[in-house]
C-alpha positions in Angstrom: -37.2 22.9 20.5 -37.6 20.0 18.0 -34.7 17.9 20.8 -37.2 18.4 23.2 -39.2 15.6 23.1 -35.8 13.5 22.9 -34.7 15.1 25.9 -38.3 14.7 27.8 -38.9 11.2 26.8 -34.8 10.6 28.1 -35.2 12.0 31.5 -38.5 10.5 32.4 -37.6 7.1 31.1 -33.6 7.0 32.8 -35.5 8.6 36.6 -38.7 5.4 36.4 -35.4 2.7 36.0 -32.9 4.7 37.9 -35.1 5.2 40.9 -36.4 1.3 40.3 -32.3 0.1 40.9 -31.5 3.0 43.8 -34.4 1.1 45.7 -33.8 -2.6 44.5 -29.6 -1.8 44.7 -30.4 0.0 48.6 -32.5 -3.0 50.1 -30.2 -5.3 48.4 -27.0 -3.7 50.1 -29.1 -4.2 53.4 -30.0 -7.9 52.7 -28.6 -10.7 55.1 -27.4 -12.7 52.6 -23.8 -12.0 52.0 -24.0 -13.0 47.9 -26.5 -10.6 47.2 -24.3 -7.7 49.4 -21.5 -8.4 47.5 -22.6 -8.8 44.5 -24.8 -5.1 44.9 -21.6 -3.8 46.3 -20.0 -4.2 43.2 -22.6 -2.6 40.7 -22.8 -0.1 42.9 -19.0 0.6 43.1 -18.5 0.1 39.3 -21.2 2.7 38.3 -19.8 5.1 40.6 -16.3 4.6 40.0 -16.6 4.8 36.4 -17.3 7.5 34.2 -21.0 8.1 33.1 -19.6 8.4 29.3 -17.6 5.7 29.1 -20.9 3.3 30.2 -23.0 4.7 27.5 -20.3 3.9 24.7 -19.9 0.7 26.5 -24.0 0.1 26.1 -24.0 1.6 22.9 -20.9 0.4 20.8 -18.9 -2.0 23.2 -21.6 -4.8 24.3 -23.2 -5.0 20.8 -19.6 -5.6 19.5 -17.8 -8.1 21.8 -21.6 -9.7 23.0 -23.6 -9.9 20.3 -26.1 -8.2 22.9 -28.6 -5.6 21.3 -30.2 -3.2 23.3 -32.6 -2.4 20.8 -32.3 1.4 19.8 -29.6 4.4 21.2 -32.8 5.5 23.5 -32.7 2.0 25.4 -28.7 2.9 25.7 -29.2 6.3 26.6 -31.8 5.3 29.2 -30.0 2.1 30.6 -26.8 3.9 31.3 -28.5 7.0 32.7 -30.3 5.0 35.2 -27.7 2.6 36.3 -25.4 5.0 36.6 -27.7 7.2 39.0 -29.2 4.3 40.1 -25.7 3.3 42.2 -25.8 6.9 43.3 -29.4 7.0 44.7 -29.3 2.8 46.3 -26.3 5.0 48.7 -29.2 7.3 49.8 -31.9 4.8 49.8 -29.3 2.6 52.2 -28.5 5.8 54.6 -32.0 6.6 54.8 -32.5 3.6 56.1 -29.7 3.3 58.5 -30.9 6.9 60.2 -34.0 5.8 61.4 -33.7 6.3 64.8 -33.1 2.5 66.9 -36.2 2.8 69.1 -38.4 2.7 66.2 -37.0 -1.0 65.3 -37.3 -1.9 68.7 -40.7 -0.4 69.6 -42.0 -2.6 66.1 -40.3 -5.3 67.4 -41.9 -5.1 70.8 -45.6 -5.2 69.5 -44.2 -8.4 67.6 -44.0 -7.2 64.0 -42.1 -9.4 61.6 -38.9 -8.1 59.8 -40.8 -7.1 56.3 -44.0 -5.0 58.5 -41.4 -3.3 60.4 -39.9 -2.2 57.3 -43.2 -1.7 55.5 -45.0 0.3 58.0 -42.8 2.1 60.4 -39.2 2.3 58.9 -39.5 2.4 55.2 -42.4 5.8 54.8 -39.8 7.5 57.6 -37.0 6.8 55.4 -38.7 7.9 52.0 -39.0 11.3 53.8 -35.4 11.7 54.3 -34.6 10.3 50.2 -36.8 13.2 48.8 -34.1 16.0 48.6 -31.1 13.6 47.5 -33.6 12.4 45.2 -35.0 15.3 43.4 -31.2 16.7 43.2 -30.3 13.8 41.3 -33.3 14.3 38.9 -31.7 17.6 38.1 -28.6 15.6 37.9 -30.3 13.1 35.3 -31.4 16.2 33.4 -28.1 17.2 32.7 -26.6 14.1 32.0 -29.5 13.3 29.2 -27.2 15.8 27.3 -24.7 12.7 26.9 -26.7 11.1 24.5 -25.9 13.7 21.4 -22.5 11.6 21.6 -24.6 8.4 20.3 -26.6 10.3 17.9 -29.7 10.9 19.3 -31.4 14.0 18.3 -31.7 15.8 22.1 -31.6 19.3 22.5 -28.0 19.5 22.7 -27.8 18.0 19.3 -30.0 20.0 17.5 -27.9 23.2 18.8 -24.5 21.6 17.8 -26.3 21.1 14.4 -27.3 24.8 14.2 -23.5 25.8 15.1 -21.9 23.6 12.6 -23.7 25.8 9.5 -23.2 29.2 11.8 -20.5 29.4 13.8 -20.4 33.1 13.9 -23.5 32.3 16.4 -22.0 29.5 18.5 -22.1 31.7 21.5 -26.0 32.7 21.0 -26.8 29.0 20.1 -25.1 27.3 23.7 -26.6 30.7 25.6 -30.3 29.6 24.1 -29.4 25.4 25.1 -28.3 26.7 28.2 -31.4 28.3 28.9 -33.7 26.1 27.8 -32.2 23.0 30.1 -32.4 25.8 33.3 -36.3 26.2 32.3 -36.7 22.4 32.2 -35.1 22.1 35.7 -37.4 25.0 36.9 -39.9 22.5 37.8 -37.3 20.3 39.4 -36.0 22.6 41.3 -39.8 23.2 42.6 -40.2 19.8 43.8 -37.0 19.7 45.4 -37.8 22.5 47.6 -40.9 20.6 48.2 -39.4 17.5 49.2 -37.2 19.2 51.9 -40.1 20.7 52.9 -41.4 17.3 53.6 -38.3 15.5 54.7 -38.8 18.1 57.6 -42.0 16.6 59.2 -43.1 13.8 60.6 -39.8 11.6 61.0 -39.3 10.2 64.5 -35.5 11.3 66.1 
């Protein structure tokens, strides 16, 4: 219990940024200038192609070393890597979303002579957001998960606390994990909850 603040504080802080890049990343891939395509295209392909791990070492130990580049403290790390990483995950679903509003919604915006940003504002975008919630609240349980990763950089999550534990009583190791492994399932209770209520949701109101 005392990692659980770390773990909290971790998760809420790598969804607000990872969410901020799946939308900013999505639009961008969407854009009609070709730069900013490509050069989305590539985050995105580098954060998913790479392994979630390796980018928080990189953040942590690597950019400090060969950049003289300080991200202030291992929860900035933990949080930057969490998000981008997810981030490139989520921009795919923001994009999709996007691309499966039905055709005749464009065109019926376009024939009562809205401009590109009002058609995206006020008809495609809110049908869209319907369609992100389940992706999106599975990937918060994702996040969850993956705030487990920052034990490996010292900070003092759940996961770190319960490795502590083992190390002095390793008769127990299999009690210890069984109690981590419960307490992450009943901090992705909620998750799970809003998940179900996003399908819910994703389920009404969006035009075919």
């Amino acid at each position: 219990m005392r990692g659980l603040g770390i773990t909290v504080t971790v998760l809420l802080g790598a969804a607000f940024f990872g969410y901020l890049m799946a939308f900013v990343a999505g639009l961008c891939r969407l854009s009609q200038n070709i730069f900013i395509r490509k050069f989305t295209g590539f985050y995105v392909e580098v954060f998913r192609g790479t392994s979630l791990i390796v980018q928080l070492f990189w953040l942590y130990y690597a950019i400090p070393m060969l950049f003289n580049i300080e991200l202030g403290s291992n929860w900035w790390a933990g949080v930057i890597a969490i998000a981008l990483n997810y981030g490139a995950y989520m921009s795919e679903v923001v994009r999709g979303s996007i691309l499966s509003v039905a055709k005749g919604q464009t065109e019926a915006a376009t024939a009562l002579n809205m401009s590109r940003f009002q058609r995206m504002r006020l008809v495609i975008f809110p049908q869209a957001v319907r369609m992100m919630l389940p992706e999106f609240g599975n990937y918060l349980i994702q996040m969850l998960k993956a705030t487990s990763l920052v034990s490996l950089i010292g900070m003092t999550d759940i996961l770190y606390y319960g490795d502590i534990y083992r190390s002095s009583n390793l008769s127990e190791a299999p009690i210890v994990y069984l109690l981590v492994l419960i307490l992450y399932f009943i901090l992705a209770l909620p998750l799970i909850w809003l998940t179900r209520k996003g399908e819910a949701i994703s389920k009404k109101g969006v035009a075919g």
